[in-house]
N, CA, C and O of each residue as an XYZ file, in Angstrom:
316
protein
N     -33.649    -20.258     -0.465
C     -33.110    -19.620      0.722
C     -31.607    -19.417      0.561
O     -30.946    -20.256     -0.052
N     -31.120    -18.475      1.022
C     -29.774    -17.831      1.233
C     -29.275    -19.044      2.294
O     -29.861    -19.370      3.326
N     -28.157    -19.565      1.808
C     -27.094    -20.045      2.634
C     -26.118    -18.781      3.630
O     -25.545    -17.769      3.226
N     -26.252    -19.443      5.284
C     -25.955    -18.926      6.141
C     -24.299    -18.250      5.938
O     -23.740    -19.052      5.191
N     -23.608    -17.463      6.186
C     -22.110    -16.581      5.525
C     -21.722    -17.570      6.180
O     -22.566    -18.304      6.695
N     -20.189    -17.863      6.337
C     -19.229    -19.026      6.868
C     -18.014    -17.991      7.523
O     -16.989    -17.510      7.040
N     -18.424    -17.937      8.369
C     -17.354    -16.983      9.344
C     -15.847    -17.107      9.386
O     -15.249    -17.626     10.329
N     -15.433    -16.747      8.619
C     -14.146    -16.483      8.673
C     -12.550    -16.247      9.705
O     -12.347    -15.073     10.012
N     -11.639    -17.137     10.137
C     -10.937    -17.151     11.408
C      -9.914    -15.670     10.861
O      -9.802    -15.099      9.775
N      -9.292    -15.448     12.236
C      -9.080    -13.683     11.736
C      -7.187    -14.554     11.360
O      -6.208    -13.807     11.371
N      -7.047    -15.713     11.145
C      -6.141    -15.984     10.391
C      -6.207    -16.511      8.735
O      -5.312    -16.314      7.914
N      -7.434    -17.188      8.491
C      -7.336    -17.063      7.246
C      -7.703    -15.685      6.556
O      -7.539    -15.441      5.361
N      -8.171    -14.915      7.405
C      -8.333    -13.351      6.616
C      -6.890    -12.640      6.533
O      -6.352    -12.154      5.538
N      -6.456    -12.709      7.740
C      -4.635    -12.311      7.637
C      -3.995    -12.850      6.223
O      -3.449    -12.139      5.379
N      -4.198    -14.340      6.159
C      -3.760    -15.158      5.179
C      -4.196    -13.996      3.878
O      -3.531    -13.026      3.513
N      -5.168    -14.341      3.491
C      -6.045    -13.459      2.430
C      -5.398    -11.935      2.255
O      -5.017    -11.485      1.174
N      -5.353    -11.305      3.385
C      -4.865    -10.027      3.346
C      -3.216    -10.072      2.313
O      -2.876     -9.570      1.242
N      -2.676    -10.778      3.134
C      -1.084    -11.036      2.665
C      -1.264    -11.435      1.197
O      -0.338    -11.054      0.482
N      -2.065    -11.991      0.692
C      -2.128    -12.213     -0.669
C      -2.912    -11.130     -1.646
O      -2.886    -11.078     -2.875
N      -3.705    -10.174     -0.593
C      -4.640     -9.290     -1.922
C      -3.113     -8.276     -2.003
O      -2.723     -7.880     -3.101
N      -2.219     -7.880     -0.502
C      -0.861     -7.500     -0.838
C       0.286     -7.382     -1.799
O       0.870     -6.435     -2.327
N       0.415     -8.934     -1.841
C       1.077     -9.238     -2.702
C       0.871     -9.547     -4.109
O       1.733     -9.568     -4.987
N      -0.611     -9.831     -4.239
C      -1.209     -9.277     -5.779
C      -1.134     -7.861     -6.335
O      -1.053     -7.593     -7.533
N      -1.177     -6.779     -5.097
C      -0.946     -5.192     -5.581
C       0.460     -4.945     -4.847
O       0.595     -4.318     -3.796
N       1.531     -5.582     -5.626
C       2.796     -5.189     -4.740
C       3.425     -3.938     -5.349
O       4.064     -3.121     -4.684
N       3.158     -3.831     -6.899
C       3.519     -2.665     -7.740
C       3.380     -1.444     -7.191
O       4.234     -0.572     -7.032
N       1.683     -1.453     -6.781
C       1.211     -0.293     -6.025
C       1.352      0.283     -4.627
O       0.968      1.407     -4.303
N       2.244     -1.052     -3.429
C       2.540     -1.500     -2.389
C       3.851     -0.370     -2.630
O       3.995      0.737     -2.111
N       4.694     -1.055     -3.568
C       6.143     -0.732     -3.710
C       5.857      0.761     -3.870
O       6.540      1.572     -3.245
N       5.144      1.045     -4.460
C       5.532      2.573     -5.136
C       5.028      3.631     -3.824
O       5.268      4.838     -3.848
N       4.486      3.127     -2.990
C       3.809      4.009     -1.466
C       5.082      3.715     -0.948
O       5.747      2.682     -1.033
N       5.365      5.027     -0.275
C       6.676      4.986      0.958
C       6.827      3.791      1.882
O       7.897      3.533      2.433
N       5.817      3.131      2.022
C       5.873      2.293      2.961
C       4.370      1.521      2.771
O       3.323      1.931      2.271
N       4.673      0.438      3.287
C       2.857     -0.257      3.353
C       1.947     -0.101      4.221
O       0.759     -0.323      3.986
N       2.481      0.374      5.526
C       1.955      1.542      6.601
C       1.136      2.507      5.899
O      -0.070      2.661      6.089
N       2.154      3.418      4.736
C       1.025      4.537      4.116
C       0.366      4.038      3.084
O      -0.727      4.544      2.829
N       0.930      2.789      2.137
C      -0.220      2.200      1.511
C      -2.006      1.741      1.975
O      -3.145      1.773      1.509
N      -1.482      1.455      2.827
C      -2.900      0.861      3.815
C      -3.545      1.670      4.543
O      -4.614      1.287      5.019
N      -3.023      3.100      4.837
C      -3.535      4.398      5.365
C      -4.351      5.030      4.125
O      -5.426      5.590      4.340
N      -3.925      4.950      3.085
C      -3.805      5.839      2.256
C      -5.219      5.017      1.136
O      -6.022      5.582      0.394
N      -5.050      3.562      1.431
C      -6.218      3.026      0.509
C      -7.370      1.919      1.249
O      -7.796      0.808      0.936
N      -7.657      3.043      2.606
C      -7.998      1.844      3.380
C     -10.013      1.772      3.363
O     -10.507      2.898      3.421
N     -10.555      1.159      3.325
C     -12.397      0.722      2.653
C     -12.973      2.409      3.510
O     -13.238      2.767      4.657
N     -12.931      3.175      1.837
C     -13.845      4.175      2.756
C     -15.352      3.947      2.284
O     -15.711      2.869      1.812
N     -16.135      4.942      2.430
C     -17.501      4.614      2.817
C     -17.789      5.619      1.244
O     -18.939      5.688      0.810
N     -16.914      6.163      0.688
C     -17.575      6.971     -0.680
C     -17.294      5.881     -1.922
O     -16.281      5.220     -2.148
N     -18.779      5.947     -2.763
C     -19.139      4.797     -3.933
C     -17.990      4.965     -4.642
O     -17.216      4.015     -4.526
N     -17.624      5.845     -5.328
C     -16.886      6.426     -6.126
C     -15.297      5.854     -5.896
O     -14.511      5.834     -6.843
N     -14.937      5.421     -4.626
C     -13.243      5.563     -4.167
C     -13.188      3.817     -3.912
O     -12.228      3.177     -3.483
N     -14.529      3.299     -4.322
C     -14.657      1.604     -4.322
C     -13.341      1.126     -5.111
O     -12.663      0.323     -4.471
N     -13.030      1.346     -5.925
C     -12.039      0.745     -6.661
C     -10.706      0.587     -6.755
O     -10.032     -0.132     -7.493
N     -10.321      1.593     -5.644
C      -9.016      2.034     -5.412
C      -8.655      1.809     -4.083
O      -7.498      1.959     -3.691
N      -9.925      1.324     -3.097
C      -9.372      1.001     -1.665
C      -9.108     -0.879     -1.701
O      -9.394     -1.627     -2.636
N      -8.500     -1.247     -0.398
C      -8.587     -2.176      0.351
C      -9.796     -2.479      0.430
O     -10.689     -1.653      0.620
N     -10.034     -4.213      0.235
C     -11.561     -4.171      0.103
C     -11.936     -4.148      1.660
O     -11.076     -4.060      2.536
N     -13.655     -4.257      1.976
C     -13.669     -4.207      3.574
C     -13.723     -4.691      4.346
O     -13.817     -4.212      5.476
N     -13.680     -6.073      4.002
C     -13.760     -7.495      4.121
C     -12.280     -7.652      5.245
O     -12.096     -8.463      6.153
N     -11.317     -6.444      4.704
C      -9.803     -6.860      5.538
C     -10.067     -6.048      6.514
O      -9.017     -5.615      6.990
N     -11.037     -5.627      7.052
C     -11.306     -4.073      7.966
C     -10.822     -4.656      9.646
O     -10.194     -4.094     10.543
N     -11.253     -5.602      9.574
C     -10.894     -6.559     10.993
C      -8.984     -6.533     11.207
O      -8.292     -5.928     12.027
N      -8.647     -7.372     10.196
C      -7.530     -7.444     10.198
C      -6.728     -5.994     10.343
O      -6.114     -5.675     11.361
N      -6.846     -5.106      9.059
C      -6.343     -3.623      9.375
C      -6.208     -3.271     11.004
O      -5.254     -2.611     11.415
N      -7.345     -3.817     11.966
C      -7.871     -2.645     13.125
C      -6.369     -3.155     14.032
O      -5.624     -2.353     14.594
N      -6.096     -5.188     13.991
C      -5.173     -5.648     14.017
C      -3.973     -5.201     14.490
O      -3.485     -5.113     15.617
N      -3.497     -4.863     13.076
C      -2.090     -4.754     12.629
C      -1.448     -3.665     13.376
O      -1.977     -2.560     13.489
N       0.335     -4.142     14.179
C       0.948     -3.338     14.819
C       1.725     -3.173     13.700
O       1.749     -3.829     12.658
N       2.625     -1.808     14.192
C       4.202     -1.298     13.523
C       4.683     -2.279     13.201
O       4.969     -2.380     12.008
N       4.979     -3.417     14.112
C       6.301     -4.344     13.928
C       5.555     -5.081     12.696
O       6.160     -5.416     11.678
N       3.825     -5.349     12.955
C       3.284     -6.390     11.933
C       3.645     -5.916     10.362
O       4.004     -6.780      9.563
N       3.542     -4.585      9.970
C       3.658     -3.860      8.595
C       5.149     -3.977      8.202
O       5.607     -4.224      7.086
N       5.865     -3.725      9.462
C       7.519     -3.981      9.165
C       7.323     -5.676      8.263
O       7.515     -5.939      7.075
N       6.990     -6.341      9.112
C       7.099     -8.135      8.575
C       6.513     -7.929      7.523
O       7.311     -8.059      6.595
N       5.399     -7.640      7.139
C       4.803     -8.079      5.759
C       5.368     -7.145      4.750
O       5.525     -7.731      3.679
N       5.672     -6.098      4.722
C       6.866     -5.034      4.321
C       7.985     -5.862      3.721
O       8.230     -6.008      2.523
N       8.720     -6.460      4.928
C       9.759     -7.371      4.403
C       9.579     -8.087      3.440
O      10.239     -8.064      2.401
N       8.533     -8.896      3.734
C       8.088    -10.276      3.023
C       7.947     -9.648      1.867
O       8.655    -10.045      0.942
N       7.365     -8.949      1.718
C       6.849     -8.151      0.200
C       8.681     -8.160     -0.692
O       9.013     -8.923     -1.599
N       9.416     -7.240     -0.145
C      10.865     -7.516     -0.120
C      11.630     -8.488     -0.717
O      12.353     -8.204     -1.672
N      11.556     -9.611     -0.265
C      12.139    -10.983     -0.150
C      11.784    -11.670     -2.075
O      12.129    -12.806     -2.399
């Protein structure tokens, strides 16, 4: 039998998010902003574009995120 999924708090996914971030900061840096990074590579629904988005797992968090929040993690990226 399949073990039941382990639900995830929408802060350790934040957590998680900030780190799949800062693992692709190269690709972060080189988008005008992380606003259009995350617009621009956010879990679409075509097989093919799997590899190049945000996985979808952060889809919660994305729905989330204000202006000021992308400014902060923006920074942080920065720092």
């Amino acid at each position: 039998m399949l073990a039941p999924e382990e639900t995830v708090s929408d802060y350790a996914l934040f957590q998680q998010f900030k780190q799949f971030i800062r693992n692709h900061r190269a690709e972060v840096v080189a988008a005008a902003s992380l606003e259009n990074y995350v617009h621009s590579h956010r879990p679409k629904l075509h097989i093919l574009a799997h590899s190049e988005c945000i996985p979808a797992r952060y889809k919660r968090v994305l729905r989330q995120l204000t202006p000021d929040d992308f400014k902060a993690l923006e920074q942080q990226l920065h720092d």
